[in-house]
C-alpha positions, 0 to 999 in steps of 0.5 A: 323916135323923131326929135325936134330941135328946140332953141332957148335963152339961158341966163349967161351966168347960169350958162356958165356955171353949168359949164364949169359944173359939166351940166349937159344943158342939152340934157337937162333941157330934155329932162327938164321940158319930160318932168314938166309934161309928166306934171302937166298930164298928171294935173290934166288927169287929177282935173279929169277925174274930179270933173267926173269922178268914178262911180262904184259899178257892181258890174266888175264885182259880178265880173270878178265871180265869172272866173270862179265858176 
């Protein structure tokens, strides 16, 4: 996996009480930017399907019995 270096600014006193509470920033940075494409790509999908929501296929029901024969 490949990584891009990303820069940021940080309000200097929530810098600072990360530091003296051992927040990795770095870290909660990476986790923080993860939890907000999840989001994003779970909003994208929620938007996708109720643009064109699925549509009940008796075909995978017949497809279902093709086992059973």
């Amino acid at each position: 996996m490949s990584t891009t270096r990303a820069t940021f600014t940080l309000d200097d006193s929530l810098a600072d009480q990360a530091r003296r509470l051992g927040v990795n920033i770095s870290a909660a940075a990476r986790d923080g930017v993860a939890a907000a494409v999840r989001s994003a790509l779970t909003r994208a999908d929620r938007d996708a399907y109720q643009r064109s929501p699925e549509k009940v296929d008796d075909f995978w029901t017949d497809a279902e019995t093709w086992g059973d024969e």
